[in-house]
N, C-alpha and C positions, 0 to 999 in steps of 0.2 A: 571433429567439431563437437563441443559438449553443451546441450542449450539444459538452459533452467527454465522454465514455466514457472511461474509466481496464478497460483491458481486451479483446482481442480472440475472448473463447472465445463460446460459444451465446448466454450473458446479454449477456455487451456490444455483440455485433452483433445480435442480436435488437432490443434498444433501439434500437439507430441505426436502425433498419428502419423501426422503429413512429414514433420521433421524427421521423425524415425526411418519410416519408410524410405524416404532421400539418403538412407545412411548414415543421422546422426544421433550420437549418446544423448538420451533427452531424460531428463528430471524432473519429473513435476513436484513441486512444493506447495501444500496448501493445506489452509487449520481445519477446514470443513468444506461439503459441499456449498455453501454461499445461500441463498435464497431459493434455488432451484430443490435444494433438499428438503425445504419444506411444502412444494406445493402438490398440493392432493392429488389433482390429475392433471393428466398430461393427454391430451387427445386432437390436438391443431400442428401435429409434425408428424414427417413426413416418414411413412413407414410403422406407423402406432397405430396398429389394427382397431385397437380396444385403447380407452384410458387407462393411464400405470399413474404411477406416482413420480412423483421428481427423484425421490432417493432409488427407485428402481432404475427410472432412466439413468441417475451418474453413475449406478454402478454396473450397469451393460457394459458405459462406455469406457470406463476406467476398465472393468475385466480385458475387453477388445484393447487397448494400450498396453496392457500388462503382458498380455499373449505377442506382444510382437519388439516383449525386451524393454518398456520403458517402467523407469523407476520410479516408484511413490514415494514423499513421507510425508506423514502429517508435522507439520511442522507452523510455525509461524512465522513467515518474514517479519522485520525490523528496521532492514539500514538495507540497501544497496549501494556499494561503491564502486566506479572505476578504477583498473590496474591502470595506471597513464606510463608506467615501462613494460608490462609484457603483453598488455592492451587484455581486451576482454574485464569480468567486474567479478566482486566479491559481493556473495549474496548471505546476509545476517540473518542467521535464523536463532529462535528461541535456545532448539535443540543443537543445530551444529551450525557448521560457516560452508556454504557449496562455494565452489569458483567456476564460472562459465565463461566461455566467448561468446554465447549470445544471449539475451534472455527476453522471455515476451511476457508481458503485463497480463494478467486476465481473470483479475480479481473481483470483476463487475462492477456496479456503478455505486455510488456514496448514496448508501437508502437514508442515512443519517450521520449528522455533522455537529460538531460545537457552533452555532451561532449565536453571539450577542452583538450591541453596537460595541464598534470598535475594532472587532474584528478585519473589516476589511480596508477602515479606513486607516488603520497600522502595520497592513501588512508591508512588509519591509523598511520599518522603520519605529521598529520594538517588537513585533510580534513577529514570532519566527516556526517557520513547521522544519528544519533540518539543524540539529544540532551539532553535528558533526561540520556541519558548511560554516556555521556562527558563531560557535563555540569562542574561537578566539577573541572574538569583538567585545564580550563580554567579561573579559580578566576583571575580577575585583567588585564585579558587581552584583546587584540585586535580581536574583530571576525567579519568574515562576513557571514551573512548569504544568499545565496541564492537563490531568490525565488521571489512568487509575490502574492498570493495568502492566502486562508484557512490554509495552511500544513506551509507555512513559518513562517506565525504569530504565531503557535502553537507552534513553532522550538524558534523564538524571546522569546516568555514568558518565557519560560521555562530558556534562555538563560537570560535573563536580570537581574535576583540579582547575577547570578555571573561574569556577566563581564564588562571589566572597559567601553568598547564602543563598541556597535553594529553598524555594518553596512550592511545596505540589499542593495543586488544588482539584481535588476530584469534585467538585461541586457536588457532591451531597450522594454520589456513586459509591460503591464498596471495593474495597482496595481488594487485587486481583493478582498481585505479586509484593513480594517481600524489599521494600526500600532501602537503601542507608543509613546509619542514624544519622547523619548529619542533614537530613532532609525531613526540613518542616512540613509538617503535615497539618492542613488545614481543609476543612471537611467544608463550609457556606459555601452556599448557591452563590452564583457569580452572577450579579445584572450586566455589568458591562465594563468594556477597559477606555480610560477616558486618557487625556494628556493633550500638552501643547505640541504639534507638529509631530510627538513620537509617544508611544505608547509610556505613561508614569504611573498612571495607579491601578489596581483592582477597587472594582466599585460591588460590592457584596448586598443581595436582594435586600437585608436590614436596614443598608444606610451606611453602613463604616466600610472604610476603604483602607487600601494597603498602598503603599510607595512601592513600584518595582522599575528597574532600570531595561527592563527585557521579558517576556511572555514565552513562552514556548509551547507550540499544540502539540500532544499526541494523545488526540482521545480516543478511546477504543482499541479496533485492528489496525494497522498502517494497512490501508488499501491501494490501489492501483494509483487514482491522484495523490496521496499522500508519498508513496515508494518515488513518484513521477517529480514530483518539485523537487525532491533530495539530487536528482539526476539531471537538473534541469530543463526537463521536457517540457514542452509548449504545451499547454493547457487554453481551451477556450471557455470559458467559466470551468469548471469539474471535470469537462468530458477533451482527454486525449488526443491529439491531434496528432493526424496521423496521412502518411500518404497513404498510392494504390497497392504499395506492396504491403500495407501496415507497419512501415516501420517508421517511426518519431522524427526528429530531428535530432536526436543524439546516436552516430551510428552504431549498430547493435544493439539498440534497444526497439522491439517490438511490441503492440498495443492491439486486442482484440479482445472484442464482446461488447458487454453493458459498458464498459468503462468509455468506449468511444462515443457513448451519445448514440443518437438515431433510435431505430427499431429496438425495445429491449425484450426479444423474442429467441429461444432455443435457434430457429431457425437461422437468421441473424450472428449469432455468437458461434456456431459452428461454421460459417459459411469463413467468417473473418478468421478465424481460428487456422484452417485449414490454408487458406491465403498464407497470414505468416507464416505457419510451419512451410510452406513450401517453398517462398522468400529469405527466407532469413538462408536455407540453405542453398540457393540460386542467386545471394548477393555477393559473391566475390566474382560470377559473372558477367555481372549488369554494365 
């Protein structure tokens, strides 16, 4: 069995620990340590004599996963897909493409989001976070995507043979990879996405607005809920939903740490982490 981890904080290397040790080939994939890297000290877990810092503690824990055969790369997830003939998923990274049979979520929780009105009142019905899932619907038409980054451009590709005209809107962000030319580039602040029953225009902080037949988010990193809608996972606002063994509703996909909501504490994200790694390998028993 080859599991991917999408994530290198407590939860995802906790997994790979527990996954390993059960005897499977485990990969962690992750662009940084997450929020845990940056905090100063560390001295409410359990076994931290003294306060360390956040980046000492990932990288105790990452060395302890690396000594017992599990594989890093810094990498940045993009797309998650399902094999629906040899089952198991194709997991998108910046740098390469991994394939797993299993993979667990544990990219922590959304510290920050694209919100304006419209956002939620068009989700599914012009605004879209999975391009790959949408793409089709939108033969011929008007889309914007946006974004500014790795995950936009990823969101563009996929979006660009079928529609008549893209446009990316970094709202006033600094572009972070290299576009298409045929992708309109448009820098205003966004106030809000307005329309009848389905998302039609961009409405811009000045006043002037744009016609689009379609919206697409990828702002930022694709994190755990963003990787999670493209897979259809149950979400309860943001946060994961997950059973006792941590694993989704979608089978083979596993979810642990911040990202499930609750306690967002080291303690917490290793305890669940530890659960799926040792689940996901004890589910063709259940």
């Amino acid at each position: 069995m080859h599991v991917v981890i999408i994530g290198g904080g407590p939860a995802g290397v906790s997994a790979a620990l527990y996954a390993r040790r059960s005897g499977a080939e485990v990969t962690v994939v992750a662009k940084d340590g997450g929020s845990l890297a940056c905090a100063e000290k560390i001295e409410n877990y359990y076994g931290v004599g003294s306060p360390i810092s956040g980046a000492e503690l990932l990288r105790r824990g990452a060395a302890g996963a690396r000594r017992l055969g599990v594989a890093f790369h810094a990498d940045e997830v993009v797309d998650i897909q399902p094999q629906f003939e040899d089952g198991g998923f194709i997991v998108e990274g910046v740098s390469r493409t991994y394939t797993a049979d299993t993979i667990v979520l544990a990219t922590g929780a959304r510290h920050s989001s694209f919100t304006v009105p419209g956002i939620k009142e068009f989700e599914g019905h012009g605004v879209s976070y999975c391009a790959v899932c949408d793409a089709f619907f939108y033969r011929g038409k008007r889309i914007a995507v946006i974004g500014a980054g790795a995950y936009a451009l990823h969101e563009v590709q996929i979006l660009l043979p079928h529609a008549a005209e893209i446009t990316l809107l970094t709202n006033g962000a600094e572009l972070k990879a290299d576009f298409p030319d045929r992708t309109v580039l448009d820098t205003r602040k966004i106030h809000s996405i307005a329309g009848e029953g389905r998302a039609q225009q961009i409405i811009f902080t000045e006043g002037a607005q744009m016609d689009v037949d379609g919206v697409f988010l990828a702002v930022g990193v694709a994190g755990s809920t963003e990787l999670a809608r493209k897979l259809g996972v149950l979400l309860d606002h943001d946060n994961i939903v997950v059973d006792a063994h941590m694993e989704t509703n979608i089978p083979g996909v596993y979810a642990a740490g911040d990202c499930t909501g609750g306690l967002l504490q080291v303690v917490k994200a290793a305890y669940e982490g530890a659960q799926a790694g040792l689940s996901l390998v004890q589910r063709k028993t259940r």
